[in-house]
C-alpha positions as CSV (number, residue, x, y, z in Angstrom):
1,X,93.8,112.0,111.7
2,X,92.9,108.3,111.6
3,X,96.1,107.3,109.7
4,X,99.0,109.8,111.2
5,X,97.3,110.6,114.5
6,X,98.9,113.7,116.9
7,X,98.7,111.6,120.0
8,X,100.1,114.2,122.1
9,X,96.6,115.8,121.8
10,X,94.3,112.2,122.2
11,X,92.0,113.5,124.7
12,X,90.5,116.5,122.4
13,X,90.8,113.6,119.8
14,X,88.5,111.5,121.7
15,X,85.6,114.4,121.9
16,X,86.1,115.3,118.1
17,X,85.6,111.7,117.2
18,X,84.7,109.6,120.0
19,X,82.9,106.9,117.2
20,X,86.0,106.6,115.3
21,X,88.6,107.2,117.0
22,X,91.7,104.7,117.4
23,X,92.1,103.3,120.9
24,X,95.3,104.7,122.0
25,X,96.7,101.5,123.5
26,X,96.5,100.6,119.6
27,X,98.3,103.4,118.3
28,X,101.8,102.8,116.2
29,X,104.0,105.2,118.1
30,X,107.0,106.5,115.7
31,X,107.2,109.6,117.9
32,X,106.6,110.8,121.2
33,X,104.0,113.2,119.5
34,X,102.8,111.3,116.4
35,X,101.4,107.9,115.9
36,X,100.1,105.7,112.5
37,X,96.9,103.6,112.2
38,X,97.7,100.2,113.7
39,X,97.4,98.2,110.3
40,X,100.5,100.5,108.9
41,X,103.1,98.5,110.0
42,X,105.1,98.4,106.7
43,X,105.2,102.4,106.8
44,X,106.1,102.3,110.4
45,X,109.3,99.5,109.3
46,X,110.0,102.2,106.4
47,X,109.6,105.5,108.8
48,X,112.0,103.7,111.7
49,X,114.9,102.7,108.4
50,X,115.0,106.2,107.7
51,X,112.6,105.6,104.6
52,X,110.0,107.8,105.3
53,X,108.9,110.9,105.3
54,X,105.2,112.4,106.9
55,X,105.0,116.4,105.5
56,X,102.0,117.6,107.8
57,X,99.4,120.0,106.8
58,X,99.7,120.1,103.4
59,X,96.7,122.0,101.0
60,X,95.8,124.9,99.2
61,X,94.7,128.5,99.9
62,X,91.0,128.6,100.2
63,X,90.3,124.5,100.1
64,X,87.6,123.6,97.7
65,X,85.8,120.8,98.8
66,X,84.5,119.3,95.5
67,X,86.0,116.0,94.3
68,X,86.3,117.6,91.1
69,X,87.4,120.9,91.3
70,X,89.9,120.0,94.1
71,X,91.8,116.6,92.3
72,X,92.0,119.3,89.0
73,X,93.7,122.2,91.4
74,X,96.2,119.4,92.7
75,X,97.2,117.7,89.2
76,X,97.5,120.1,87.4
77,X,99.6,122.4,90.3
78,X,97.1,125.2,90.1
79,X,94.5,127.7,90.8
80,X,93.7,129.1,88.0
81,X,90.5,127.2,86.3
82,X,91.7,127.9,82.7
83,X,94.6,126.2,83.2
84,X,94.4,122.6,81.3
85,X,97.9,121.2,81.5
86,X,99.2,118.9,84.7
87,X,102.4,120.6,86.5
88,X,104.3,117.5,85.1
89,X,102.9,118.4,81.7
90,X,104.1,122.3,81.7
91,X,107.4,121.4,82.8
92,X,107.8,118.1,80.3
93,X,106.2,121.0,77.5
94,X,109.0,123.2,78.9
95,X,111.9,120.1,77.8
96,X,110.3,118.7,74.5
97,X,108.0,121.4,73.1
98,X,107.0,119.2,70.2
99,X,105.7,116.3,71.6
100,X,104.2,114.1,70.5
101,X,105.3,114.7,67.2
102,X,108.7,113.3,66.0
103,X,108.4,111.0,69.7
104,X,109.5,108.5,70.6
105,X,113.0,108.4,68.9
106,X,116.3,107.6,68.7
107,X,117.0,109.5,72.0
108,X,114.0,109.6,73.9
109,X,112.5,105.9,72.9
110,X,110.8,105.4,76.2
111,X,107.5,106.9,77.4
112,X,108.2,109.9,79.5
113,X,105.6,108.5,82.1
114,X,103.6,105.8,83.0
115,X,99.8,106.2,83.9
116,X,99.2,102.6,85.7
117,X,95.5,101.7,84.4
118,X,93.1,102.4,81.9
119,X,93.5,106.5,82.0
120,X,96.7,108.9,81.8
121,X,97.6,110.5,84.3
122,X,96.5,114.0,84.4
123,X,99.7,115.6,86.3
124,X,101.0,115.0,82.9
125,X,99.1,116.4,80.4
126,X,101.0,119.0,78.1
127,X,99.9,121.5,75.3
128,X,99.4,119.7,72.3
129,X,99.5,115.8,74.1
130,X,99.3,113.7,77.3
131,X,103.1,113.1,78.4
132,X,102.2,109.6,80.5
133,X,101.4,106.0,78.5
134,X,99.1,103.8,80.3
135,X,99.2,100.3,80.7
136,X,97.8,98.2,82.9
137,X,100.3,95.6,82.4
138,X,103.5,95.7,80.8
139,X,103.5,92.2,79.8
140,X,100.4,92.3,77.8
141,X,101.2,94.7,75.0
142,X,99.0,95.3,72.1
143,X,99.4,96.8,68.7
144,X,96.6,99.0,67.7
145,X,95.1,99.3,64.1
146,X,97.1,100.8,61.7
147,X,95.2,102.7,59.2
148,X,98.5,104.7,57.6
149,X,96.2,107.6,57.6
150,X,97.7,110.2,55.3
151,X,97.0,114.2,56.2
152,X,95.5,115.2,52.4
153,X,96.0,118.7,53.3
154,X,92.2,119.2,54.7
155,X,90.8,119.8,58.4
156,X,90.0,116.3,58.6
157,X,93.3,115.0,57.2
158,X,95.0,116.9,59.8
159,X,93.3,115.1,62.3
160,X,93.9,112.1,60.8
161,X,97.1,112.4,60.8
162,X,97.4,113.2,65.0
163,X,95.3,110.4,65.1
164,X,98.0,108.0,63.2
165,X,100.6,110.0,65.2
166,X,99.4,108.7,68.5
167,X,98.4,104.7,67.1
168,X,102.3,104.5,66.1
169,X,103.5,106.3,68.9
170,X,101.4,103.9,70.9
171,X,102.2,100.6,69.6
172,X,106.3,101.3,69.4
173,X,106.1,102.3,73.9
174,X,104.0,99.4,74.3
175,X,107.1,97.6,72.5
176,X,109.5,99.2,74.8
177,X,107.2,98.5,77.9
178,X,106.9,95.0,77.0
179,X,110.9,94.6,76.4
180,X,111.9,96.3,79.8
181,X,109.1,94.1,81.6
182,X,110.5,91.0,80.0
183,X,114.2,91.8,81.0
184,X,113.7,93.3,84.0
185,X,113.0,91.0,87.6
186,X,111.7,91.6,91.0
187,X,113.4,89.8,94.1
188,X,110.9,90.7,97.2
189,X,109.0,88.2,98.9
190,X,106.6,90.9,100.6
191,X,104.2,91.3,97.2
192,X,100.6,90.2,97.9
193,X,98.8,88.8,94.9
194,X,95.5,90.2,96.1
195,X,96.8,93.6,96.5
196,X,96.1,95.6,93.7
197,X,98.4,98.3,94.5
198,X,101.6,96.1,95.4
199,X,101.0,93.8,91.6
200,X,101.3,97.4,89.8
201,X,104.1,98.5,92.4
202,X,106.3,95.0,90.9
203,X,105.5,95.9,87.6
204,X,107.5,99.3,87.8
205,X,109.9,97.6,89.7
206,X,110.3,95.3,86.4
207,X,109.8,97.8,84.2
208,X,112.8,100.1,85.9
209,X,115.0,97.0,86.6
210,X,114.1,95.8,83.1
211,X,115.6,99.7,81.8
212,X,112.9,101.6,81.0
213,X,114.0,105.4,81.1
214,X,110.8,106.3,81.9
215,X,111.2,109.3,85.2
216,X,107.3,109.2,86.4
217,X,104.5,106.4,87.3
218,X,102.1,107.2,88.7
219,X,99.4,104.5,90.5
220,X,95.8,105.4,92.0
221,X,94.2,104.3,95.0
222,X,90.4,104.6,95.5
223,X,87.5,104.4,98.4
224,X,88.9,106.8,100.9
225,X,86.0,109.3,100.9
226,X,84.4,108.1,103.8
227,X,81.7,109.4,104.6
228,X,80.5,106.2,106.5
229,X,81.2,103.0,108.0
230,X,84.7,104.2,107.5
231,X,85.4,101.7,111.0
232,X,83.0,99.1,112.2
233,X,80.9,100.0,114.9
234,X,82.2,97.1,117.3
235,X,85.9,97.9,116.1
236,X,87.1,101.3,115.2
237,X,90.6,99.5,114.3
238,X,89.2,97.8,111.7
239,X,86.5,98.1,108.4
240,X,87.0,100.5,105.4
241,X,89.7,102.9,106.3
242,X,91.7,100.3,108.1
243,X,91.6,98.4,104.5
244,X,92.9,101.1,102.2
245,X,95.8,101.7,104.7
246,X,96.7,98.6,104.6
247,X,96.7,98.1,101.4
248,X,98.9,100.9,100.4
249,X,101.1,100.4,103.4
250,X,101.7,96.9,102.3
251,X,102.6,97.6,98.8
252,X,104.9,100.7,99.7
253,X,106.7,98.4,101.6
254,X,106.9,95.7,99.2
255,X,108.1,98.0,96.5
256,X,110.9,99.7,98.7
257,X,112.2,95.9,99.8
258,X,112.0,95.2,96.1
259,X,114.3,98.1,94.9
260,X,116.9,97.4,97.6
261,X,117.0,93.8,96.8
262,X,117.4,95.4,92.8
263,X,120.3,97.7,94.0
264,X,117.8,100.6,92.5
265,X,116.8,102.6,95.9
266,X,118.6,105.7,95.1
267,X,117.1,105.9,92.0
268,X,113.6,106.1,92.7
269,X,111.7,108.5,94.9
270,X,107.9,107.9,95.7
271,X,105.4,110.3,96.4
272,X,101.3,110.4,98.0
273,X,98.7,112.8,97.2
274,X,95.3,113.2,97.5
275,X,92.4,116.1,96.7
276,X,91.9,116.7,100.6
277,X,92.1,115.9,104.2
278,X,89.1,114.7,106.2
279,X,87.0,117.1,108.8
280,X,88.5,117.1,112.7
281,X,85.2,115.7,113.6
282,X,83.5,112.3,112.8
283,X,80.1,112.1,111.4
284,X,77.3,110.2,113.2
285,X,77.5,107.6,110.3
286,X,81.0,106.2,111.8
287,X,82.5,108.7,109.0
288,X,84.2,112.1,108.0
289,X,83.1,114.3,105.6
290,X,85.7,116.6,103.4
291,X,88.0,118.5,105.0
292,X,91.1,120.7,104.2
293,X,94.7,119.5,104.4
294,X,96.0,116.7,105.0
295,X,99.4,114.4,105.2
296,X,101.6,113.3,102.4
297,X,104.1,110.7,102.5
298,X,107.3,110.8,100.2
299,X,109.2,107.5,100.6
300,X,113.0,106.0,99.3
301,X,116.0,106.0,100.5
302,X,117.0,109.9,99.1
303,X,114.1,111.6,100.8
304,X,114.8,113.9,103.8
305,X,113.6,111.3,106.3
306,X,111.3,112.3,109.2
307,X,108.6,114.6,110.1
308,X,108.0,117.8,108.1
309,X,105.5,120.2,109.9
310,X,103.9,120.3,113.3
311,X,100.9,118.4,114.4
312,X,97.5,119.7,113.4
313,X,95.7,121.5,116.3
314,X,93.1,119.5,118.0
315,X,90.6,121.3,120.3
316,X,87.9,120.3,122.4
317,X,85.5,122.3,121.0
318,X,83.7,120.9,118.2
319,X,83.3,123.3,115.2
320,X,80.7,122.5,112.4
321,X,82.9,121.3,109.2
322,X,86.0,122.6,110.4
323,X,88.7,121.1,108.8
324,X,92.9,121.0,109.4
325,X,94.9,124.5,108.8
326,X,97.2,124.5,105.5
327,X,100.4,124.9,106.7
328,X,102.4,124.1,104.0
329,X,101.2,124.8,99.9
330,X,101.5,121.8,98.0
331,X,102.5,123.5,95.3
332,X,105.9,124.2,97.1
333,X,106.2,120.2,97.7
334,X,106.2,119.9,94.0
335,X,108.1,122.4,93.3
336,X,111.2,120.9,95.5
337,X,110.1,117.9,93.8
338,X,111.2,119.2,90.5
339,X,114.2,121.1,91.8
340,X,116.0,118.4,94.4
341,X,115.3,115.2,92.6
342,X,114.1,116.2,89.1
343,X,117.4,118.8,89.0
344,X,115.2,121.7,87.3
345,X,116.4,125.0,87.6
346,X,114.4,127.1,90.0
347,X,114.0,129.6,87.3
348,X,112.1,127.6,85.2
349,X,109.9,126.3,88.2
350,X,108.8,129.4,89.3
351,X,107.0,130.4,85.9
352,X,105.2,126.6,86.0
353,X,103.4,128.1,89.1
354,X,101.5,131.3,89.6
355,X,102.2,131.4,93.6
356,X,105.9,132.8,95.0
357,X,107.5,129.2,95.8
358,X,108.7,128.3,99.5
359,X,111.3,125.1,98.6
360,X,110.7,122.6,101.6
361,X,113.2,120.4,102.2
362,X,112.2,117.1,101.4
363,X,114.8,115.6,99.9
364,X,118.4,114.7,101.4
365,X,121.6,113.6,100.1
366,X,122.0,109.2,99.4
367,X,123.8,107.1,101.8
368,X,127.2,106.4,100.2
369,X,128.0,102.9,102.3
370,X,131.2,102.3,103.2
371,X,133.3,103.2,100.2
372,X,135.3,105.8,101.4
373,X,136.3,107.1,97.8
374,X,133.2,107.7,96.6
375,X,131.6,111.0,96.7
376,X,127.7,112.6,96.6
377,X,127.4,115.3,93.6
378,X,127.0,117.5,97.0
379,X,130.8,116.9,97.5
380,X,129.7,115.1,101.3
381,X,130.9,111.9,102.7
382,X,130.3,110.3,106.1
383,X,132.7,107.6,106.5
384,X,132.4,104.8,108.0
385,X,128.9,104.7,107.3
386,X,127.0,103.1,109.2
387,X,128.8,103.7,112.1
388,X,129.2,103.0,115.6
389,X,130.7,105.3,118.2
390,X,133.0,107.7,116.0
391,X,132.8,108.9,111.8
392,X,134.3,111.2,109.7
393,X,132.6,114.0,107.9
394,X,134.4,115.0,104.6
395,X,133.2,118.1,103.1
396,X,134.5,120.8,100.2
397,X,133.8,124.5,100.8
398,X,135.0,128.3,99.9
399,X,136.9,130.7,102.1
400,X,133.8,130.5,104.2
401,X,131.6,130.1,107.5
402,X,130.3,126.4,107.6
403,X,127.9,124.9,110.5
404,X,127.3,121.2,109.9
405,X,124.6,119.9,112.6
406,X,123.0,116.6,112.9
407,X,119.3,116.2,112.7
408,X,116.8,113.6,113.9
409,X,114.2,112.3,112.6
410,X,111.9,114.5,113.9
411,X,113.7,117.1,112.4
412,X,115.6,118.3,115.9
413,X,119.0,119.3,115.9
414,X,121.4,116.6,118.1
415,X,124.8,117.9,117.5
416,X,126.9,120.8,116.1
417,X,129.7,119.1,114.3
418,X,131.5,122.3,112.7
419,X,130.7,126.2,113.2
420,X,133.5,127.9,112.0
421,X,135.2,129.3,109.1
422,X,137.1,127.0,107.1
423,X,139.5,127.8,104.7
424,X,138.9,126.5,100.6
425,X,139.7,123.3,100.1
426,X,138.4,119.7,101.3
427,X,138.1,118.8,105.0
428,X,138.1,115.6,107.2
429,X,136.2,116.9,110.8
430,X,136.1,114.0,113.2
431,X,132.4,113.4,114.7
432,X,131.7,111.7,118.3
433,X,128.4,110.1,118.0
434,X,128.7,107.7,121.2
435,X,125.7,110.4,123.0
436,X,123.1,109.1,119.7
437,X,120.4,106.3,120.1
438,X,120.9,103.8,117.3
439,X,119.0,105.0,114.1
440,X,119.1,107.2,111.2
441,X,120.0,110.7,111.1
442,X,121.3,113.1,108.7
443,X,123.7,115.8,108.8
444,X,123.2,119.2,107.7
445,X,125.7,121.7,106.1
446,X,125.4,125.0,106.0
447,X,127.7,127.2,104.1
448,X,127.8,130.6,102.0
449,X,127.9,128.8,98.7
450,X,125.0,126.7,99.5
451,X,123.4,123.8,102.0
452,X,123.8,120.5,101.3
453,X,122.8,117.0,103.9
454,X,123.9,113.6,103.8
455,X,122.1,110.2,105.6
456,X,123.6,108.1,108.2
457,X,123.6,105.6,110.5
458,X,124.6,105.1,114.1
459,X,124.4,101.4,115.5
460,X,124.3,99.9,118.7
């Protein structure tokens, strides 16, 4: 509650963590009820553009509090301890149930994931391999030792042979990393050299400029367990926490100027998780100790912009451990993951976890710009786009009811649009948006056959 802070409730804020606590004078408001750290500027730039999205509450029934056990329950998308594979993995096992053998080939030559580092990624570990290649940078390539092991028809040949499996599989993705880094480019001037996070954030921007096919990366950020001198005693804006923030709201930033300087935004969706939240109250060590849920952020410019869940409730009594209430399963945010942007079916999700899934909506529908020809697979257009005082909405439906509102950013309805029946066909329904503040918004459809949003923009 240091880094998206529910200022509408400062003052029980202030006796849960009166050592820690931000001064409120140096909040970043992006809401009238919710405010970020004040080093988060880039995320506050990317929240405001309609770039950003905060899903509150997130977690699991029955948190567990262990480093361990907790980071296993959230890569692998599970409760259940015997399970071994990531949620990535079981749905990558569902697509190519023979990997790694007979990959990479003349379809698939790319690495289905990147593990940024010395270690894949455990969200995508499969049955018989890990789905992610890791690298730590895609311009320094190796080829590994190539002992043409030959599988002699004994236990140990067998083994051999996986072992010569993964050695070629190995050395022909680093040859296809190294060729998409080399091609690719990377146009932002927001980069910091000494950020460790932003460096491996431009090389997937090279990599994907470059055309690797590759769908997942995934990065890792350490140091935020806490536990003390998490602010400095004579600053709470400042020390340890204020660091990490930074740092990953700098390179977020960075990346998301660098893929719409590439043309690449509505390809590439970005996502933060972590094994738990902090506890309400601080520590006497200027710290928090492990908690219970806790934010994510999902970032580009296809996400459902805005604010995804009510504040956490703050009271002014101070309970021992108590942590934030789950209000929303993680498990459900990857699950709309895999259906919205991923274009899974839902009934192959729903075996890949062993909960009943709740889809949030966390994923909306990509600006189309100005040209008025071109459509969104959801058969919406908003035209002109951004617009001023008046736009278009273009929409296809059945013999059917249809309500098209406009939402905030908050997630609060504006404007009703349409909430009639319409006959089948394609309509043109005129919108008055003179009554908006400038910003981003999206509209809403709502129909028999299905719901469907689109992004715009209203200016001055």
């Amino acid at each position: 509650m240091n880094t998206v802070i529910p200022v509408d409730q400062y003052a029980n804020l202030v006796v849960q963590r009166s050592n820690i606590v931000i001064p409120e004078t140096s909040i970043l408001p992006i809401t009238t009820e919710v405010g970020f750290h004040p080093v988060m500027t880039g995320m506050r730039n990317m929240f405001n553009d309609g770039k950003l999205s905060i899903i509150q509450n997130v977690g699991y029934p029955e948190q567990n509090r262990s480093h361990f056990r907790s980071m296993d329950i959230w890569t692998s998308g599970s409760m259940d301890i015997s399970e071994t594979r990531g949620w990535l993995g079981r749905d990558f096992d569902n697509h190519y149930p023979n990997y790694p053998n007979d990959y990479p080939n003349a379809s698939y030559p790319d690495p289905f994931a990147i593990s940024m580092g010395f270690e894949v990624s455990a969200t995508c570990q499969g049955l018989m391999g890990n789905f992610s290649h890791a690298i730590t940078d895609p311009f320094a390539s190796f080829n590994l030792a190539n002992g043409n092991a030959v599988n002699d028809g004994t236990y140990f040949g067998s083994h051999m042979e996986y072992i010569q499996t993964l050695i070629d599989q190995t050395n022909q993705y680093g040859d296809q990393i190294n060729a998409s880094a080399n091609a690719g480019n990377t146009l932002s001037t927001l980069y910091d050299d000494n950020n460790p996070i932003a460096v491996q954030l431009r090389y997937v921007a090279q990599m994907i400029s470059g055309g690797l096919q590759s769908k997942v990366y995934i990065l890792n950020i350490n140091g935020f367990d806490t536990h003390d001198a998490q602010v400095l005693m004579t600053d709470p804006t400042l020390g340890t926490h204020a660091d990490l923030l930074k740092t990953l709201s700098d390179a977020v930033e960075a990346f998301q100027d660098d893929l719409n300087l590439l043309g690449l935004e509505q390809k590439v969706a970005g996502m933060t998780f972590s094994e738990f939240g902090r506890q309400i109250a601080s520590n006497a060590s200027y710290g928090t100790d492990h908690g219970d849920a806790a934010p994510m952020f999902l970032f580009g410019a296809c996400i459902n912009s805005g604010i995804i869940g009510p504040n956490p409730t703050v009271t002014d009594q101070v309970v021992n451990q108590a942590g934030n209430e789950m209000m929303i399963d993680f498990r459900d945010v990857y699950a709309s993951i895999l259906k919205d942007w991923f274009q899974v079916d839902p009934v192959e999700i729903q075996p890949l976890f062993e909960h009943t899934i709740n889809y949030v909506d966390v994923l909306g529908a990509c600006n189309v710009g100005l040209d008025e020809e071109q459509k969104e697979e959801s058969n919406l257009l908003v035209y002109p786009n951004p617009a001023r005082s008046s736009a278009t909405l273009r929409l296809d439906c059945k013999d059917e009811w249809v309500k098209a509102e406009i939402i905030d950013l908050q997630g609060r309805s504006v404007g009703v649009v349409c909430d009639r029946q319409l006959t089948p066909g394609s309509h043109t329904i005129s919108m008055d948006i003179s009554h908006l503040s400038q910003g981003h918004y999206v509209i809403k459809v709502y129909k028999y056959s299905g719901i469907a949003s689109i992004k715009f923009q209203k200016l001055k």
